[in-house]
mmCIF file of the C-alpha atoms, coordinates in Angstrom:
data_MODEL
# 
_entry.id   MODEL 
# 
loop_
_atom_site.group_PDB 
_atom_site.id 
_atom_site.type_symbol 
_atom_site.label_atom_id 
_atom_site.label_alt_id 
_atom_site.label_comp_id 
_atom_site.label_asym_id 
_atom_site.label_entity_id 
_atom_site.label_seq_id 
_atom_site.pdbx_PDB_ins_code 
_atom_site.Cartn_x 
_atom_site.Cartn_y 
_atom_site.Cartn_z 
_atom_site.occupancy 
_atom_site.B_iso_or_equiv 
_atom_site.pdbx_formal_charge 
_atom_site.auth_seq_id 
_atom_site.auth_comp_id 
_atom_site.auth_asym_id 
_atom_site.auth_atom_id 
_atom_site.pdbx_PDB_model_num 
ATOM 1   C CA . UNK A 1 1   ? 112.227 77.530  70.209  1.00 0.00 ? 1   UNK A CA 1 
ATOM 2   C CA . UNK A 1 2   ? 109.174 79.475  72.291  1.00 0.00 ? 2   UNK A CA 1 
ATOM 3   C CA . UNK A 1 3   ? 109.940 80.540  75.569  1.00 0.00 ? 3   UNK A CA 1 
ATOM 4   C CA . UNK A 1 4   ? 108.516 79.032  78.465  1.00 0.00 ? 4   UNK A CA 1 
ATOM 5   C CA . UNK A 1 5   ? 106.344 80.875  80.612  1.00 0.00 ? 5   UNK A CA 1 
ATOM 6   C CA . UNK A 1 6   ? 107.311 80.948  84.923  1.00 0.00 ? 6   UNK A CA 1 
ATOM 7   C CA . UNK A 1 7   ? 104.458 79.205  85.452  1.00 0.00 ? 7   UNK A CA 1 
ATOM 8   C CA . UNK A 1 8   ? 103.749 76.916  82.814  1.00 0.00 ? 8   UNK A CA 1 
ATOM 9   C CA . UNK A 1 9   ? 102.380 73.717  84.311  1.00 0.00 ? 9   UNK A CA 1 
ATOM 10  C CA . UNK A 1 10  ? 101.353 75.027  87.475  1.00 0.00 ? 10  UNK A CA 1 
ATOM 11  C CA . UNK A 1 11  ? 98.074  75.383  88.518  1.00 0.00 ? 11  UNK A CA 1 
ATOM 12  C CA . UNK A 1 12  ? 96.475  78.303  91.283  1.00 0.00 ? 12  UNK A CA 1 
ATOM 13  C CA . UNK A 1 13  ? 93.559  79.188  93.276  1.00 0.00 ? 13  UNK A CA 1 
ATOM 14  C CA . UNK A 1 14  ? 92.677  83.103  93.822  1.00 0.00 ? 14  UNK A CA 1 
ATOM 15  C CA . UNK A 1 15  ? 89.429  83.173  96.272  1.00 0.00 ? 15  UNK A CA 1 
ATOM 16  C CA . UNK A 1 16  ? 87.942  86.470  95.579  1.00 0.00 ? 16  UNK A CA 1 
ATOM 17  C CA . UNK A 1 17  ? 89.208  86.715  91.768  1.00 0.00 ? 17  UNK A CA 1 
ATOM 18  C CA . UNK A 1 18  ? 86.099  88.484  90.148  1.00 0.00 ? 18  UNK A CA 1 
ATOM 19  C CA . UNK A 1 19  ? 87.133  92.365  91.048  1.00 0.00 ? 19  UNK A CA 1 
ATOM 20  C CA . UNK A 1 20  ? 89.469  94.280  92.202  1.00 0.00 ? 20  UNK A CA 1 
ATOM 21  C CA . UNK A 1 21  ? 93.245  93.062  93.435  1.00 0.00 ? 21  UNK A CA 1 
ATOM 22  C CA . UNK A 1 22  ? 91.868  89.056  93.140  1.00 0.00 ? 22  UNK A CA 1 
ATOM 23  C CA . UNK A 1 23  ? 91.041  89.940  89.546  1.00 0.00 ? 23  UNK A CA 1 
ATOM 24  C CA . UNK A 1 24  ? 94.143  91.588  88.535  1.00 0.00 ? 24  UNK A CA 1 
ATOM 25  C CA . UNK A 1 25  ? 96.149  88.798  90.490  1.00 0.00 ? 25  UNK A CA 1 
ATOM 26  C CA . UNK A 1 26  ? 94.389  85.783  88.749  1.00 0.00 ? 26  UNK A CA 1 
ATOM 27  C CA . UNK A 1 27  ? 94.843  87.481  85.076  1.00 0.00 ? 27  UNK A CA 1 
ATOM 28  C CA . UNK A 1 28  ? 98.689  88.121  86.330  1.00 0.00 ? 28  UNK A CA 1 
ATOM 29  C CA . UNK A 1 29  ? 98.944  84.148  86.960  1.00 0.00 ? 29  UNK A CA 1 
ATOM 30  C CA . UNK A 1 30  ? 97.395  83.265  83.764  1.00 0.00 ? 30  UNK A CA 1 
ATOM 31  C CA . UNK A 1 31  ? 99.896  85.419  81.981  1.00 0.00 ? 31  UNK A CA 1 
ATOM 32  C CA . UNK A 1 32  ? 102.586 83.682  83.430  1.00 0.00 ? 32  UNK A CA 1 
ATOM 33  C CA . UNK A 1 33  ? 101.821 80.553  82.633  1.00 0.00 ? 33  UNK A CA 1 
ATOM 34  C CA . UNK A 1 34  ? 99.455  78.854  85.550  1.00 0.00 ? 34  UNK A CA 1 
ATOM 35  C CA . UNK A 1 35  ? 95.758  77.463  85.365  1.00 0.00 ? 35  UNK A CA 1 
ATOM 36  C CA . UNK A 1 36  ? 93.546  78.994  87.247  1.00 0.00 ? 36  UNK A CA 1 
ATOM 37  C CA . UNK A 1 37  ? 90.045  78.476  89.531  1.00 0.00 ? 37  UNK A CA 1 
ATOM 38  C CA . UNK A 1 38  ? 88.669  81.954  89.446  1.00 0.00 ? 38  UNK A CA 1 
ATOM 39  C CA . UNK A 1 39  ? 86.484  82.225  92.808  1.00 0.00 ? 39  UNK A CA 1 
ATOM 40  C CA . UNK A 1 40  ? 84.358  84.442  93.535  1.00 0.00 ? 40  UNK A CA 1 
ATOM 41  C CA . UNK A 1 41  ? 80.913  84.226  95.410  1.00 0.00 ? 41  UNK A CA 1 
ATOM 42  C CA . UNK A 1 42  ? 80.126  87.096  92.758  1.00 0.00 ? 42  UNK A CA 1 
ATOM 43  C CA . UNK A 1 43  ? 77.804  89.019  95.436  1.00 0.00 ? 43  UNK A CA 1 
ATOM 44  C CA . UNK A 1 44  ? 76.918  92.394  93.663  1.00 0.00 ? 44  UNK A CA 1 
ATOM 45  C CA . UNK A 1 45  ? 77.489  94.678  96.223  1.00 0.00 ? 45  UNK A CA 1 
ATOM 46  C CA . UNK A 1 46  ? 81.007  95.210  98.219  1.00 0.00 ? 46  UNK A CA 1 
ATOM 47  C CA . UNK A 1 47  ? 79.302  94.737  101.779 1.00 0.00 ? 47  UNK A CA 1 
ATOM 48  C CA . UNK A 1 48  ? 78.142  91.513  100.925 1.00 0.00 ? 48  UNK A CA 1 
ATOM 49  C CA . UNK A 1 49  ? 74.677  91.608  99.785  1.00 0.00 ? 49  UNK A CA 1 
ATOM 50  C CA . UNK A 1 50  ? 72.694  90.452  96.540  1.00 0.00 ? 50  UNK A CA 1 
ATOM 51  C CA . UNK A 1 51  ? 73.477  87.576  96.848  1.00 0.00 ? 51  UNK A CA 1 
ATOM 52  C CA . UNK A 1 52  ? 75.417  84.650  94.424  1.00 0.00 ? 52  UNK A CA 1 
ATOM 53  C CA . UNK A 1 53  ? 76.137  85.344  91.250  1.00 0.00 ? 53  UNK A CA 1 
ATOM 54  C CA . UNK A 1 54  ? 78.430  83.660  88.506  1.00 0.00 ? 54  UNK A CA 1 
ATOM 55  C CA . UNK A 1 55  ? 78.907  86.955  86.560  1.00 0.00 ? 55  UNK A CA 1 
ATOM 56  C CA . UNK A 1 56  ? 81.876  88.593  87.747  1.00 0.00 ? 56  UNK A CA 1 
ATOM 57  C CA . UNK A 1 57  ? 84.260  85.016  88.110  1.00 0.00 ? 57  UNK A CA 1 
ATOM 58  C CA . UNK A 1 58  ? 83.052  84.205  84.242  1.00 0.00 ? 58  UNK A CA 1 
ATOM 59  C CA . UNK A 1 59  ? 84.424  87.608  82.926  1.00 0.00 ? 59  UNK A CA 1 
ATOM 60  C CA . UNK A 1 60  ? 87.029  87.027  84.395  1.00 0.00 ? 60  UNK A CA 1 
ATOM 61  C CA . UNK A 1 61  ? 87.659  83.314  83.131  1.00 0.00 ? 61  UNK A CA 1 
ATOM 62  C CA . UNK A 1 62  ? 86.694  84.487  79.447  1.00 0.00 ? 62  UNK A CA 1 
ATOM 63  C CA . UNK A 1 63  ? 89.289  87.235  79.593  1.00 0.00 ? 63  UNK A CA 1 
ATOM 64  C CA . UNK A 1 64  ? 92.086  84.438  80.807  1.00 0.00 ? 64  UNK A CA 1 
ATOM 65  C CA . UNK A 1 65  ? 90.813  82.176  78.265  1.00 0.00 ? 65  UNK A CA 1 
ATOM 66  C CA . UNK A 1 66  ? 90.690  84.374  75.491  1.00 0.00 ? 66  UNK A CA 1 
ATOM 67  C CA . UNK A 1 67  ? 94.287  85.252  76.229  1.00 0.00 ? 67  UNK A CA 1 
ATOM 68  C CA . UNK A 1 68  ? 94.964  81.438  75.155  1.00 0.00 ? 68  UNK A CA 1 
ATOM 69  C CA . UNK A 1 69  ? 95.354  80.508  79.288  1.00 0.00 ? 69  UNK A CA 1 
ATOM 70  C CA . UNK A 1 70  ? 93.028  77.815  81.138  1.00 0.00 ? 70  UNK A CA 1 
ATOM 71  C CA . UNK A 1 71  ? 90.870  78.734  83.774  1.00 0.00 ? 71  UNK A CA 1 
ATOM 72  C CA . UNK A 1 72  ? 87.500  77.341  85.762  1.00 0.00 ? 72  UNK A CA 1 
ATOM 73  C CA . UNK A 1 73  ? 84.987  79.388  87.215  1.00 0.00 ? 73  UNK A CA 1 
ATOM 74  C CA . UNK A 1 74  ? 84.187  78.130  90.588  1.00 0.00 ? 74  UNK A CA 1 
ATOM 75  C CA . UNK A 1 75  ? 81.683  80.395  92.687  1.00 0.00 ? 75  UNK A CA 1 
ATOM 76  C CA . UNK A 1 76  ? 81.469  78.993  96.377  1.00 0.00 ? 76  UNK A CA 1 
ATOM 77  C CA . UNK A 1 77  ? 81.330  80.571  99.689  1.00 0.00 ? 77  UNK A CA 1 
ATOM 78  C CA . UNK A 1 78  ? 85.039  80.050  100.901 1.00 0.00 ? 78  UNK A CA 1 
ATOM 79  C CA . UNK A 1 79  ? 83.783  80.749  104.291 1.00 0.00 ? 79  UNK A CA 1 
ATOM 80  C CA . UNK A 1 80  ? 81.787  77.557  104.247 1.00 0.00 ? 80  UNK A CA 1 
ATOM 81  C CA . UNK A 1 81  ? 84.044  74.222  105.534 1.00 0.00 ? 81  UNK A CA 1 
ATOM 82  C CA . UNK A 1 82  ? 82.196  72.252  102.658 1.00 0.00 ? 82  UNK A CA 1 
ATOM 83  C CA . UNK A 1 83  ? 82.784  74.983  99.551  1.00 0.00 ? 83  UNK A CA 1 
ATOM 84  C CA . UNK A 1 84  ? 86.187  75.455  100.762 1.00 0.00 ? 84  UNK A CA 1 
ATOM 85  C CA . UNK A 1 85  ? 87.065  71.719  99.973  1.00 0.00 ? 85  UNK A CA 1 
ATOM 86  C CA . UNK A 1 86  ? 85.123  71.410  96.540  1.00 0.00 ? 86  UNK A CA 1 
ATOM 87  C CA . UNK A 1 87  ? 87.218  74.703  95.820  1.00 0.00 ? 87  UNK A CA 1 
ATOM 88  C CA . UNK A 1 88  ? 90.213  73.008  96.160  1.00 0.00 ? 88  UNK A CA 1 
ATOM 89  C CA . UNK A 1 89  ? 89.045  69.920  94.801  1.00 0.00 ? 89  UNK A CA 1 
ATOM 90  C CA . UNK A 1 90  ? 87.996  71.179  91.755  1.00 0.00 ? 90  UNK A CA 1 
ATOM 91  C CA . UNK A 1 91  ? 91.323  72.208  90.790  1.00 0.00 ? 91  UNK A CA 1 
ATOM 92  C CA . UNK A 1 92  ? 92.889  69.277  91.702  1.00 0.00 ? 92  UNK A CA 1 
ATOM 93  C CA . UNK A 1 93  ? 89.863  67.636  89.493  1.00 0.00 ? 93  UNK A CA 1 
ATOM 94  C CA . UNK A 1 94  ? 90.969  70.008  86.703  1.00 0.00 ? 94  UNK A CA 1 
ATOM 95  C CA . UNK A 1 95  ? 94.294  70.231  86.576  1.00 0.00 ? 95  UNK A CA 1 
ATOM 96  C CA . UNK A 1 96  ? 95.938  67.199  88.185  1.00 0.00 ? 96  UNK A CA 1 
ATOM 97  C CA . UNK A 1 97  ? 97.172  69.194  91.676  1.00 0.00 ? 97  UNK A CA 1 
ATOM 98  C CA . UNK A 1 98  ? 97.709  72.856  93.007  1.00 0.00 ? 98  UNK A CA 1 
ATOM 99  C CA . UNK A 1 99  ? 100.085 74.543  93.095  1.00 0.00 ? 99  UNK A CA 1 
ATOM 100 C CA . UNK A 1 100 ? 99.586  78.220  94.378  1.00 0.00 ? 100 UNK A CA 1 
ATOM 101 C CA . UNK A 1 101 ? 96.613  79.281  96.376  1.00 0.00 ? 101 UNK A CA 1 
ATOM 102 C CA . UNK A 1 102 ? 95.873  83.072  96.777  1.00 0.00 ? 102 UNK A CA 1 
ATOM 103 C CA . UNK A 1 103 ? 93.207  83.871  99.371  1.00 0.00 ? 103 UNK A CA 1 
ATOM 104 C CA . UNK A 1 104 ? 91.977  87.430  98.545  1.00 0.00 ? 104 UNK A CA 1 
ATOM 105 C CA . UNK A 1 105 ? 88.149  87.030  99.110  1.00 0.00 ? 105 UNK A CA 1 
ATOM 106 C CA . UNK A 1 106 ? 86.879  89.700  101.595 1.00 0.00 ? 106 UNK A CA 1 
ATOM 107 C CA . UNK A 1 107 ? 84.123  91.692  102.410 1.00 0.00 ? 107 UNK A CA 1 
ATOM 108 C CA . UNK A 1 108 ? 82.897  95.000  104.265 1.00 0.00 ? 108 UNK A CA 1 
ATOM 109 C CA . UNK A 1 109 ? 79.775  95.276  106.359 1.00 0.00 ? 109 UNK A CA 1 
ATOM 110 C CA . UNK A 1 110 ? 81.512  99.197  107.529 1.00 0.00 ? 110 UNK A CA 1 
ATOM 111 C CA . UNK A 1 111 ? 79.599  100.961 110.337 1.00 0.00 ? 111 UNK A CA 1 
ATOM 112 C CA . UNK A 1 112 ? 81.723  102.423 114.076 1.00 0.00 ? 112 UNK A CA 1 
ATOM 113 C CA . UNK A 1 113 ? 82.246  99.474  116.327 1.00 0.00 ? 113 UNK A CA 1 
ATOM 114 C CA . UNK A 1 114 ? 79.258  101.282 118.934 1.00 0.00 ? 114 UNK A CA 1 
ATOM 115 C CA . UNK A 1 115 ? 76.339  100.598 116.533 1.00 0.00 ? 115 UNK A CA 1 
ATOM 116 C CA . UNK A 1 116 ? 77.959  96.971  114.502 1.00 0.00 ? 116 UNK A CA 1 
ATOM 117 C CA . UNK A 1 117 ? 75.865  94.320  115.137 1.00 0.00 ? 117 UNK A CA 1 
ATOM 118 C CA . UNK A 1 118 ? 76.730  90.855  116.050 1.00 0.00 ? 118 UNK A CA 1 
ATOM 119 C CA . UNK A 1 119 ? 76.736  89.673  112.666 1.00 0.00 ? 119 UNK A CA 1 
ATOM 120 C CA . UNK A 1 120 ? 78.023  92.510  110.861 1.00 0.00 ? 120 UNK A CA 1 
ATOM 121 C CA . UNK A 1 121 ? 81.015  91.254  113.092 1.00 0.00 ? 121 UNK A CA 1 
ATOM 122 C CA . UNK A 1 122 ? 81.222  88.018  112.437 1.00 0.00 ? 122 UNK A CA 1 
ATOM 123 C CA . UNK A 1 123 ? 80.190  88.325  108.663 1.00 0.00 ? 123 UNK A CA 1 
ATOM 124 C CA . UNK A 1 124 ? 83.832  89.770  108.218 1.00 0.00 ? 124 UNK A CA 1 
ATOM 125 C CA . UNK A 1 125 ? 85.568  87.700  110.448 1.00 0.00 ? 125 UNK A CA 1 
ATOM 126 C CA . UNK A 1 126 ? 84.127  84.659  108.707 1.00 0.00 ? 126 UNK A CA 1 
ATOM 127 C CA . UNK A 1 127 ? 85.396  85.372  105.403 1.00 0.00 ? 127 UNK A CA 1 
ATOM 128 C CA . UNK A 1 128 ? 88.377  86.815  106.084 1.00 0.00 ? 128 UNK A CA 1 
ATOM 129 C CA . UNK A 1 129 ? 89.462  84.790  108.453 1.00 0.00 ? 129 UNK A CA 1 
ATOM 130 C CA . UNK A 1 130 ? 87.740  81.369  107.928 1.00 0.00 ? 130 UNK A CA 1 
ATOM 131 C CA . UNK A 1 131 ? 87.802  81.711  104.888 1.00 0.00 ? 131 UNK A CA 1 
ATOM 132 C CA . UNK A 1 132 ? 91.041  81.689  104.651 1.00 0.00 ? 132 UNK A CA 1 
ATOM 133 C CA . UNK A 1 133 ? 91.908  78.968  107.618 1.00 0.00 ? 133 UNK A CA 1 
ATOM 134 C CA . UNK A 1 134 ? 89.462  76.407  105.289 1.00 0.00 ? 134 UNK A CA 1 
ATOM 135 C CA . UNK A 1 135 ? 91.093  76.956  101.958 1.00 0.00 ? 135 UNK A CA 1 
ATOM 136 C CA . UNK A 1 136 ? 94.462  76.392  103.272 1.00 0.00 ? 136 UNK A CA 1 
ATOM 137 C CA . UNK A 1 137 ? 93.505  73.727  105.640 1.00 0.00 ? 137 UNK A CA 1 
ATOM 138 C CA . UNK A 1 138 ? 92.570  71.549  102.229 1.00 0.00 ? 138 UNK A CA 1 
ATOM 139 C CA . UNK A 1 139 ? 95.079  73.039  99.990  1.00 0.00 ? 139 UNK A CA 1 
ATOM 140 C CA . UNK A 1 140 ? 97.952  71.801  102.226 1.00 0.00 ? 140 UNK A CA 1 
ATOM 141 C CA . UNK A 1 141 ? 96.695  68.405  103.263 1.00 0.00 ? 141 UNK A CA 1 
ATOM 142 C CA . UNK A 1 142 ? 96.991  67.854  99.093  1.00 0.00 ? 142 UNK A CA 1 
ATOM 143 C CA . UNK A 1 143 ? 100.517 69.148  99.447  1.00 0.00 ? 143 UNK A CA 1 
ATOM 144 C CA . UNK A 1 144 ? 101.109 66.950  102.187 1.00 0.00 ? 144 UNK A CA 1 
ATOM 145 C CA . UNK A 1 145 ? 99.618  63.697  100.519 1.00 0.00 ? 145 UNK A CA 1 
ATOM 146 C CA . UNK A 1 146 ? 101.784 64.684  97.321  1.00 0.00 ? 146 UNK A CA 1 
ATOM 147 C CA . UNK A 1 147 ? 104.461 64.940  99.068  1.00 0.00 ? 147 UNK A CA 1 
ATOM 148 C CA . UNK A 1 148 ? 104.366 61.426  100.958 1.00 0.00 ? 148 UNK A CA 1 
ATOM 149 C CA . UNK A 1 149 ? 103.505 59.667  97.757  1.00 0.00 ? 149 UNK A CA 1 
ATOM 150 C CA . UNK A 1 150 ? 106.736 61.624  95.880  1.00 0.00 ? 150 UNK A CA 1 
ATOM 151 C CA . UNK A 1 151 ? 108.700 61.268  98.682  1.00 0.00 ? 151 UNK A CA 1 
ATOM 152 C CA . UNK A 1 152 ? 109.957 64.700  98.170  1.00 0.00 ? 152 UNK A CA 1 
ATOM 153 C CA . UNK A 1 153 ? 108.539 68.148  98.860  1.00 0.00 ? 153 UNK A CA 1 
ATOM 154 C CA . UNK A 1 154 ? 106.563 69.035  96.053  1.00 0.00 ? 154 UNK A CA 1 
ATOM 155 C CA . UNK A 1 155 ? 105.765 73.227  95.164  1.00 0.00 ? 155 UNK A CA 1 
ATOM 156 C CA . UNK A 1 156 ? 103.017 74.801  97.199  1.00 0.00 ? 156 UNK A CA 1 
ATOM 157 C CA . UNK A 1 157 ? 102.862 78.358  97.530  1.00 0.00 ? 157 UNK A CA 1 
ATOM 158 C CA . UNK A 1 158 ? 100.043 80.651  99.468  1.00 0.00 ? 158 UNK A CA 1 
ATOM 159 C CA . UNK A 1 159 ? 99.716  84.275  99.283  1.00 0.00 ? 159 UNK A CA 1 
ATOM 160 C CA . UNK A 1 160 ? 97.276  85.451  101.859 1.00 0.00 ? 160 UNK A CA 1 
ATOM 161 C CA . UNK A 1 161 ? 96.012  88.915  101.050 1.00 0.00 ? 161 UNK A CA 1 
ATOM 162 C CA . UNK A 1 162 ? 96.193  91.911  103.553 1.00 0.00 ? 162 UNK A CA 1 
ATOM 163 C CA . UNK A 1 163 ? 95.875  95.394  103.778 1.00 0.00 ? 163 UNK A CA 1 
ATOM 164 C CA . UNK A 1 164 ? 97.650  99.064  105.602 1.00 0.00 ? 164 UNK A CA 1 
ATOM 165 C CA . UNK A 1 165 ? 94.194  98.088  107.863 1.00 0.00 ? 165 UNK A CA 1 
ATOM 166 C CA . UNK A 1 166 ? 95.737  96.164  110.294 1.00 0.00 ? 166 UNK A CA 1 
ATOM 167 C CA . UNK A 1 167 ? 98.635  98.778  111.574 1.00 0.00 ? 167 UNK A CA 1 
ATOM 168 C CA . UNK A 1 168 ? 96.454  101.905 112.280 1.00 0.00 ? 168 UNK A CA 1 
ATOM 169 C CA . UNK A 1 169 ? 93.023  100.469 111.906 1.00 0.00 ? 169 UNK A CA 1 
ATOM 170 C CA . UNK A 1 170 ? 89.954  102.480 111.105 1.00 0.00 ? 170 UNK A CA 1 
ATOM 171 C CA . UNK A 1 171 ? 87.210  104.103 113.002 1.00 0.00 ? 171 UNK A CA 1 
ATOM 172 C CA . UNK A 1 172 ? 84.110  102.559 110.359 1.00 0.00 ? 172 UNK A CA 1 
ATOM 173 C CA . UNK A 1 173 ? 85.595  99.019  109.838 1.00 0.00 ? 173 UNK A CA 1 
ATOM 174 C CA . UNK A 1 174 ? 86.863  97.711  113.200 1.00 0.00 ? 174 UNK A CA 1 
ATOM 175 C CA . UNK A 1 175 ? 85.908  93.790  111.944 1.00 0.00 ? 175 UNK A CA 1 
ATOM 176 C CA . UNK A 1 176 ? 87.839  94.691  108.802 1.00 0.00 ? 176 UNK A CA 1 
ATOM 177 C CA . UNK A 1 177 ? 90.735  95.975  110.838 1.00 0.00 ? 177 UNK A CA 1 
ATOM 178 C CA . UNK A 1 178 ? 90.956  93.329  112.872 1.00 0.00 ? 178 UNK A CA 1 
ATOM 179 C CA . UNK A 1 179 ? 90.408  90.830  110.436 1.00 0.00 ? 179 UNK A CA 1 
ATOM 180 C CA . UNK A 1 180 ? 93.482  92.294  108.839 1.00 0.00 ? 180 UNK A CA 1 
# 
């Protein structure tokens, strides 16, 4: 009889899947078992610019998929109220429900705090911070509506990525610091 996997039947959401730590932690929650929405706005460049691109949420997808796992590529801004929802939506739409929701997407716009502009600022803030606040504002309110029609609590998990930022800060990425 095949083992199951910890995870089988479960589906997830990691927002900034298409590099670094989001990659490796959507591939890790394939492997054991859970569907997953790869998202990544796929902008080129680590401070944010170059705009949209599908490319680095799709590699990531194929590699999941050609490990036998399910995944969807979903590329939206979760900064945006509006992208946020479809996000969550589409795995709902997918799978049935969520289950697990990582938020990992971030970005840098680094320069010291006495020459940042404005929107430098509030570029980071936005993602990291709204971006986060939007996903999990829609991710629980399905938890919520699961769990009245179930009349139980159901699973819902959410992992909200951080970093060694936040303790000591750092003199070229105050937004990211405090963002943190």
């Amino acid at each position: 009889m095949p083992m199951s996997l910890p995870l089988e039947g479960l589906s997830a959401i990691v927002t900034g899947a298409g590099r670094g730590l989001g990659r490796a932690e959507a591939l890790e929650l394939a492997r054991l078992g859970a569907a997953v929405v790869v998202n990544d706005y796929g902008q080129p460049g680590r401070d944010g610019s170059g705009g949209a691109s599908t490319g680095p949420a799709e590699e990531v997808a194929a590699e999941i998929r050609a490990a036998g796992g399910r995944a969807l590529v979903h590329t939206g801004d979760v900064s945006d109220h509006r992208q946020a929802r479809e996000l969550v939506e589409s795995a709902i739409g997918a799978f049935g429900k969520l289950d697990i929701l990582v938020n990992n997407a971030g970005i840098l716009r680094d320069r010291m705090v006495f020459s940042m502009s404005e929107d430098e600022w509030d570029s980071v803030i936005r993602v990291h911070l709204k971006g986060h606040f939007n996903t999990i504002r829609f991710a629980s309110a399905h938890w919520r509506e699961r769990s009245k029609t179930a009349g139980a609590p159901v699973y819902g998990r959410i992992v909200n990525t951080s970093s060694e930022a936040f303790l000591a800060g750092s003199a070229g990425q105050p937004n990211y610091a405090a963002a943190k």
